[in-house]
C-alpha positions in Angstrom: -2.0 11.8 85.4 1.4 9.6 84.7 5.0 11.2 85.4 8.0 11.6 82.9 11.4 12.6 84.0 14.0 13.9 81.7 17.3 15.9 81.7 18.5 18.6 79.6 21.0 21.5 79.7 18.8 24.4 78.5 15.3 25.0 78.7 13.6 28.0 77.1 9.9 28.7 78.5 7.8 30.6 75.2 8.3 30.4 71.7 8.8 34.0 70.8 11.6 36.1 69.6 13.4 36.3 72.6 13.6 32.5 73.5 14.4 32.1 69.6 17.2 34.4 69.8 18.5 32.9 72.4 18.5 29.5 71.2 19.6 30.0 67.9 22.6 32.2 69.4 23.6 29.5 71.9 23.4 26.6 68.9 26.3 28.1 67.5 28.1 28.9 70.7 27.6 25.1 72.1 26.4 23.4 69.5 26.5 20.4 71.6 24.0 21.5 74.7 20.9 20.2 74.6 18.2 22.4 74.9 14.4 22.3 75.4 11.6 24.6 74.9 8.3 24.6 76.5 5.2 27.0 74.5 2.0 26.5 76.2 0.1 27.6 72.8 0.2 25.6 69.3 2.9 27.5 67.4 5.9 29.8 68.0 5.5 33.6 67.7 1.5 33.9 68.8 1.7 36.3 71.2 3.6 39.3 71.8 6.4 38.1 68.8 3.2 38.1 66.6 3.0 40.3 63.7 -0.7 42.0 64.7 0.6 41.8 68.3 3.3 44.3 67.6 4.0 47.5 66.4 7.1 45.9 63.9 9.5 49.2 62.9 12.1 47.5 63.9 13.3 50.1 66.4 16.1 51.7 65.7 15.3 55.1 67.3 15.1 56.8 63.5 11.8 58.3 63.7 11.0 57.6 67.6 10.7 61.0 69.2 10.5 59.4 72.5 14.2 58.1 72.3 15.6 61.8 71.9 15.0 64.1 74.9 14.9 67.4 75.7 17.0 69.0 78.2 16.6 71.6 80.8 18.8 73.6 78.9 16.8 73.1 75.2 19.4 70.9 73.4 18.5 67.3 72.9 19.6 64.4 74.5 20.3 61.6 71.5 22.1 59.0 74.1 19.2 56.7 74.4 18.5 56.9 70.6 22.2 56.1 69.6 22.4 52.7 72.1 19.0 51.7 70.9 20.2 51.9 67.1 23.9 50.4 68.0 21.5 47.2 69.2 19.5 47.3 66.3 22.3 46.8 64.2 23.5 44.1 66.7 20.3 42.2 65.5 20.5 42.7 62.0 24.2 41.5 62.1 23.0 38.2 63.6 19.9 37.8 61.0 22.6 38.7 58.2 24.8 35.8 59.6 22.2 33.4 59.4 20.9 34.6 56.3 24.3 33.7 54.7 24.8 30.5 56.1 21.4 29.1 55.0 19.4 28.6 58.0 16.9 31.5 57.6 14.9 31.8 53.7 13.4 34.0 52.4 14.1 37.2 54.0 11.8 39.5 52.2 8.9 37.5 54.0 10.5 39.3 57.5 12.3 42.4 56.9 12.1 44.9 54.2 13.6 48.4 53.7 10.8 50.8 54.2 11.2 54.9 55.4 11.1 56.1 58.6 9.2 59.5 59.1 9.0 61.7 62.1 6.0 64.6 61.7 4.8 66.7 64.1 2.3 69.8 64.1 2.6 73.1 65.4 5.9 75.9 65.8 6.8 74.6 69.4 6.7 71.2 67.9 9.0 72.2 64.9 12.0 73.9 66.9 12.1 70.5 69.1 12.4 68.5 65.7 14.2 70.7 64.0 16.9 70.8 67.1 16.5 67.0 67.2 17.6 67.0 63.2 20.7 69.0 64.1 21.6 66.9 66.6 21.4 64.0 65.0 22.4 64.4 61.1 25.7 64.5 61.7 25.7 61.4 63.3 27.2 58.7 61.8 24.1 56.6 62.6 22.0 58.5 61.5 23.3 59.9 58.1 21.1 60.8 55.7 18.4 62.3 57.6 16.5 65.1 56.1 14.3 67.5 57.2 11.5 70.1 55.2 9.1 72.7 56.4 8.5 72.8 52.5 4.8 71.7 51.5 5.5 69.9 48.3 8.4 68.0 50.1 5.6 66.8 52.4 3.4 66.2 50.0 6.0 63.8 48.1 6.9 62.0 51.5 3.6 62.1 53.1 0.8 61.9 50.2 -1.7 60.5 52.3 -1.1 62.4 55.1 -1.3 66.0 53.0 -4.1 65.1 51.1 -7.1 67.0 52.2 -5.2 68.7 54.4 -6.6 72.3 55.2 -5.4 73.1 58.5 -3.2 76.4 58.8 -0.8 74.6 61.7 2.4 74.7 60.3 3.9 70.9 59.4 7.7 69.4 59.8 9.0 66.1 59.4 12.5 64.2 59.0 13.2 61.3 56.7 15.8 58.3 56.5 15.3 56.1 53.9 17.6 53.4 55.7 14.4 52.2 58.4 12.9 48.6 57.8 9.8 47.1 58.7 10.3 43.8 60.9 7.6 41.1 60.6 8.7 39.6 64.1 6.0 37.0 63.7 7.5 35.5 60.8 11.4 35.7 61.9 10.5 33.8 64.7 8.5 31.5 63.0 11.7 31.0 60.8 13.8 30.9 63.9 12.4 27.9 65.5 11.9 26.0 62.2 16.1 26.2 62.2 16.3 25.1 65.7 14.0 22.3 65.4 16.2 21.6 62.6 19.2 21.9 64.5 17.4 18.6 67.3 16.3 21.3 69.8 13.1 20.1 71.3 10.3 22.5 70.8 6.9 21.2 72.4 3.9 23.4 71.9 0.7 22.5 74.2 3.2 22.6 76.8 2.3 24.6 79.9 5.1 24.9 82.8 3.6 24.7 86.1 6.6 25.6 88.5 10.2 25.9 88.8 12.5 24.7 91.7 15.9 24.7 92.2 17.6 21.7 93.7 20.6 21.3 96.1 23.0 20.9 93.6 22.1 24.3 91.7 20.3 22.6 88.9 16.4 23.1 88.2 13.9 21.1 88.3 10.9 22.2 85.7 7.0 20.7 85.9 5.5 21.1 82.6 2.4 20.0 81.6 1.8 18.2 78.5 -2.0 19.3 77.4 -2.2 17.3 74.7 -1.4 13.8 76.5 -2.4 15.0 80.2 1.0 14.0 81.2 2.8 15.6 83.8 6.5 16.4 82.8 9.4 17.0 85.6 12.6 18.4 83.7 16.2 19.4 85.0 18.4 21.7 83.4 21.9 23.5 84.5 20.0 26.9 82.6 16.5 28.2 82.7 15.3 30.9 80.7 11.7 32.5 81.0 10.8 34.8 77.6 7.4 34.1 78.2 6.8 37.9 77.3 3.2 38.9 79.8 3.8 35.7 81.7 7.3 35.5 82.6 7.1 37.6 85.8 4.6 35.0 87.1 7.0 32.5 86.3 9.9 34.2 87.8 8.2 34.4 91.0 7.6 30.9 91.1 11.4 30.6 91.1 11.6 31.9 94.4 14.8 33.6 93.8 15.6 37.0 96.3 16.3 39.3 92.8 12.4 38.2 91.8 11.1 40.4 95.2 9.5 43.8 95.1 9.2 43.4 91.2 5.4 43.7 89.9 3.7 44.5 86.6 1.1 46.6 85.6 -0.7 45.1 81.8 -1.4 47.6 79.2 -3.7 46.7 76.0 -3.0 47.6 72.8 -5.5 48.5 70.2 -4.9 49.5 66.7 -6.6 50.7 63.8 -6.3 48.8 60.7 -7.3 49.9 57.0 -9.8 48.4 54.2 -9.1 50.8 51.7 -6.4 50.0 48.9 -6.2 53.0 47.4 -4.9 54.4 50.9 -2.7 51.7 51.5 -1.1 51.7 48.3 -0.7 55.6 48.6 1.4 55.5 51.8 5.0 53.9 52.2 6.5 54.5 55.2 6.8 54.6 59.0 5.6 57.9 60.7 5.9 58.2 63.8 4.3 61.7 65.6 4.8 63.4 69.2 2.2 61.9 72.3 0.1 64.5 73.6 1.4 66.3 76.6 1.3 63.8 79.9 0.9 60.7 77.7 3.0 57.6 78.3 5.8 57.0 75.8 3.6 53.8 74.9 1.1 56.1 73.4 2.8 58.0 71.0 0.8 57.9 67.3 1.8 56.3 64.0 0.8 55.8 60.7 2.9 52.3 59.6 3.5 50.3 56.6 3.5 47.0 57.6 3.8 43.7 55.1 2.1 41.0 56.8 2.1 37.5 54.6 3.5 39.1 52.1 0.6 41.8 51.9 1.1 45.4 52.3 -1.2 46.5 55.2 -1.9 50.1 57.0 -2.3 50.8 61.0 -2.8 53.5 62.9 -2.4 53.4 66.9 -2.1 52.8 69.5 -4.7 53.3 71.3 -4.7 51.8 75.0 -6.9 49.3 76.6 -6.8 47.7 79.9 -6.9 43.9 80.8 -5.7 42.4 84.2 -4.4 39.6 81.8 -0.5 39.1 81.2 -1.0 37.9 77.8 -3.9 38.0 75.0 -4.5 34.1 75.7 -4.1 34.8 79.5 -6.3 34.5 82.7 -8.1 37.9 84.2 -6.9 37.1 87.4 -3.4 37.7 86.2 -2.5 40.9 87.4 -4.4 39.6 91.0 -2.9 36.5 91.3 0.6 38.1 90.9 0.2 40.5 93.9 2.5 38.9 96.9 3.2 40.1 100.1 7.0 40.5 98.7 5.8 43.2 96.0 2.0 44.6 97.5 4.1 47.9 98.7 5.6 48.3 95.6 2.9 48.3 93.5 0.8 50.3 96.1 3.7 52.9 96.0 3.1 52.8 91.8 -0.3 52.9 91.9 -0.5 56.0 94.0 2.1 57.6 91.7 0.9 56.6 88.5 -2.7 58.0 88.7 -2.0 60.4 85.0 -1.4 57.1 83.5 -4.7 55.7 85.4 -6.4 58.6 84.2 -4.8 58.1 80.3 -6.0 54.6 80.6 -9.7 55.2 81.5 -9.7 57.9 79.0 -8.7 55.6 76.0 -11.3 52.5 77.0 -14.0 54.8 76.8 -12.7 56.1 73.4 -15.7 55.6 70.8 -14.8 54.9 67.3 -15.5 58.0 66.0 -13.4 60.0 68.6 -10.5 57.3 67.4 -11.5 58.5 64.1 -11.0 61.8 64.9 -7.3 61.1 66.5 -6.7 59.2 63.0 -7.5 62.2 60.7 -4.8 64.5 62.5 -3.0 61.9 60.4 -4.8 61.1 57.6 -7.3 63.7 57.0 -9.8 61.9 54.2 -10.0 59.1 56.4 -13.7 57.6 56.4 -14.8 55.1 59.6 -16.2 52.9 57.8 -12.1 52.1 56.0 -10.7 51.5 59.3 -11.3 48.7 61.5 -9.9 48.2 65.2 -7.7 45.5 66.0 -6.8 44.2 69.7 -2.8 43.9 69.9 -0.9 42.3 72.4 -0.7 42.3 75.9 2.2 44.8 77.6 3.2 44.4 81.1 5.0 47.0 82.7 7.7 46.5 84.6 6.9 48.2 88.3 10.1 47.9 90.8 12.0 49.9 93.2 15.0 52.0 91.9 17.7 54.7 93.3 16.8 57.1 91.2 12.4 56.8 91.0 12.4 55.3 94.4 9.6 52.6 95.4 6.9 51.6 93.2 8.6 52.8 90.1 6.6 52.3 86.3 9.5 51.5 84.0 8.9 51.6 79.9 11.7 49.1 78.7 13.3 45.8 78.8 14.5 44.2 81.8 16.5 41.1 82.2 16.5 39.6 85.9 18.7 37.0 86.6 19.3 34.8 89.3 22.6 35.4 91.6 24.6 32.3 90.5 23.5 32.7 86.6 21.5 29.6 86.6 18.0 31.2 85.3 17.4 34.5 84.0 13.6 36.1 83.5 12.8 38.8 80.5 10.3 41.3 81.4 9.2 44.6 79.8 8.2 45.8 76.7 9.8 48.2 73.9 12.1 48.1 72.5 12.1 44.5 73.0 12.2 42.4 69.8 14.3 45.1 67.7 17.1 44.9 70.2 16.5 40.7 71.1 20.1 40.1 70.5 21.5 42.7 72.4 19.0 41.8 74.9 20.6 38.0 74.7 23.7 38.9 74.2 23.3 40.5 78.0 21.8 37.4 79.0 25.0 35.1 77.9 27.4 37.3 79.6 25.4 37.6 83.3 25.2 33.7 82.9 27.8 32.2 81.4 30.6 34.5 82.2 33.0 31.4 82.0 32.7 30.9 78.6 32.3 34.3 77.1 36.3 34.3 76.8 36.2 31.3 74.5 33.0 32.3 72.8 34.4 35.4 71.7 35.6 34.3 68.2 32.3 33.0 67.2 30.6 36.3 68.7 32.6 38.4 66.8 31.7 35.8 64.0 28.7 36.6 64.0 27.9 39.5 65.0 31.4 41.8 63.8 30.7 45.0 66.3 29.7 43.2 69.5 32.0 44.9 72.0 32.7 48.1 69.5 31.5 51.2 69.2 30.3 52.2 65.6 30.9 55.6 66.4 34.1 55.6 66.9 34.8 52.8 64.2 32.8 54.7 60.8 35.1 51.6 58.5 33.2 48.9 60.4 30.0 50.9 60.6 30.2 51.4 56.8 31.5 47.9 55.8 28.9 46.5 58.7 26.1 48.4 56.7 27.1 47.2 53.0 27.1 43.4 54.1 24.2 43.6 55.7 22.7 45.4 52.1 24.2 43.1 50.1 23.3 39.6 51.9 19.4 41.0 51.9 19.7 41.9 48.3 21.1 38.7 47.0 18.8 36.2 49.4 15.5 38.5 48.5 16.1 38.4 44.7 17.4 34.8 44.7 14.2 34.1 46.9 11.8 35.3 44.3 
């Protein structure tokens, strides 16, 4: 097996949204670094960035119940739902920016407006959604948000959903017409075909092997080149690892002390896809419902639109599976292989705490299809098995560290972003909201890193994306003017695209 050496400035390990993000952010910043990216597959976006991979509602915490709590005291807690949608907007600030200047086409083939629909069954149910409407409608993010108790309302939101419907359990939802469905398959897809554009080398069949980091603070990368059987040894001032499931194996091959007492536990998603046209062309929207009591936040139903090569298309999920793997395409000896005796007590400690999730997960891979089609028809009552078909999604892998606040061995549901002390590598791990929020999540990234050149970067930032560093809250002008750009550069690319 020969040896190539090379030098770079950036090198981004995975071709997903995150790595694309990234790189397409830092192209404008220093258009003159050179950067590299490694994908061990044969395209960009194929595994969790995929569009049958992912749940796509581009989260921006409209019909998510999970993002608004309750309190001890009954009100609702809307603070996690406000940041997540702030983010959201980040993103689509970015994608309008790009839009405009020609580097992505076609937008209609990766975002589209589409409703977002919260519904839940049952009066307990309906005072915390009606409580959640109050306090969220007069929001400024969130204006336009309607709720109904009123059957023929539901039955004009929600016609597959009513239809057939003959149970006496009282029915709420809310609806904002300003949600979107996000084909993050296709975005990145469109992401990397500007960067390749832009002479950043993307090189697919390219599996990195290990990471080290040399006296002089560089790194040294070992990527293997499948297709040639070539051994490849790479140095870069910057490492980033977005390799969704199988960055935290990669981070722990950096060797870096913020990498310790970090584990992750996989989770499989599966979801329910329909044959029927007549029910796919008689629902439009997002709707989202409440996860049975003890559930995990990843488990919480919806019935989604979803326009998938230019297609419209129906799921249902999730439902959860278990694989030790990191990733779809990955190795069962994943989750085995990434126990070390820097992290066994952590994820002892989570494993002894998280037996309800255990207990969920057993529960759902024994599922039978017709017991998923029973958990369907709470949605869609007329639904027949023999419509519905189940997918496998992608591989999720939880997050499992030691906090203040959980103490050790604790399961976390979100995105993290590790990075190395002196800013020279940085790792993504985690799962939602993920994509929806990848240029907040990058923005992060640049600052923790680069904190020397965020001062002159500024300008282009703001550029780019005009509330980084703002709150829309307390700015409803540049919330408003933010939101009719953002309409009008979608509206003039997708009817000049046609």
């Amino acid at each position: 097996m020969g040896h190539i050496q090379r030098q770079t400035d950036v090198i981004l390990i995975g071709a997903g949204v995150m790595s694309a993000t990234l790189g397409s952010l830092l192209k404008e910043l220093a258009p003159d670094w050179k950067i590299d990216v490694y994908e061990q597959l044969d395209t960009a976006g194929a595994e969790s960035s995929n569009e049958w991979n992912n749940a796509g509602t581009g989260h921006s915490a409209l019909c998510e119940l999970n993002y608004t709590t309750e309190t001890d005291d009954g009100s609702i807690d809307i603070a996690k739902a406000v940041k997540i949608n702030e983010q959201f907007q980040w993103s689509k600030q970015f994608w309008s920016y790009l839009i405009k200047r020609g580097f992505i086409q076609c937008p209609k083939e990766f975002i589209r407006p589409l409703p977002h629909i919260s519904m839940v069954q049952g009066t307990e149910n309906i005072e915390f959604l009606k409580r959640r409407y109050e306090a969220l409608h007069e929001h400024p993010l969130f204006s336009g948000i309607s709720f109904t108790e009123d059957v023929a309302t539901l039955e004009e939101w929600l016609p597959l959903i009513m239809d057939g419907r003959v149970s006496d359990e009282p029915i709420a939802a809310t609806k904002i017409d300003t949600g979107t469905d996000v084909n993050f398959g296709a975005l990145t897809r469109m992401l990397f075909t500007h960067l390749e554009n832009e002479q950043v080398g993307v090189h697919y069949h390219h599996c990195v092997r290990n990471l080290e980091q040399l006296s002089d603070g560089t790194w040294e990368v070992t990527v293997h080149d499948e297709k040639r059987d070539v051994l490849l040894k790479e140095r870069a001032t910057f490492v980033f690892i977005g390799a969704g499931g199988g960055s935290l194996p990669l981070l722990q091959k950096t060797g870096i002390p913020e990498a310790k007492h970090v584990g992750g536990f996989p989770v499989s998603g599966l979801f329910m896809v329909c044959k029927d046209q007549e029910a796919i062309e008689k629902h439009h929207s997002k709707v989202y419902g409440k996860a049975e009591v003890g559930a995990p936040p990843m488990s919480v139903p919806h019935l989604d639109t979803r326009f998938i090569n230019g297609e419209k298309a129906l799921l249902f999920g999730p439902f959860a599976g278990f694989s030790p793997k990191f990733l779809k395409t990955g190795s069962n000896l994943d989750l085995f292989r990434s126990v070390k005796p820097y992290n066994v007590l952590t994820m002892l400690a989570a494993g002894l705490k998280e037996m309800g999730l255990t207990k969920y997960l057993v529960s759902q891979v024994l599922l039978s299809h017709d017991k998923r089609i029973e958990a369907l028809r709470k949605f869609v009552p007329n639904a027949k098995a023999e419509d519905w078909e189940v997918i496998t999604a992608g591989q999720r892998v939880q997050v499992i560290k030691d906090t203040e606040d959980g103490g050790k061995g604790t399961l976390q549901f979100g995105t993290e972003v590790v990075t190395g002390k002196d800013g020279s590598v940085a790792a993504l791990l985690g799962a939602s909201p993920g994509a929806s929020t990848a240029v907040s999540v990058m923005l992060d990234v640049l600052e923790r890193c680069f904190p020397e050149h965020m001062e002159d970067w500024m300008p282009k930032i703001k550029e780019m994306i005009p509330s980084f560093g703002e709150s829309l809250v307390d700015h409803p002008e540049m919330l408003e003017a933010v939101r009719r750009e953002i309409i009008d550069t979608l509206q003039l690319h997708t009817s000049s695209s046609q």
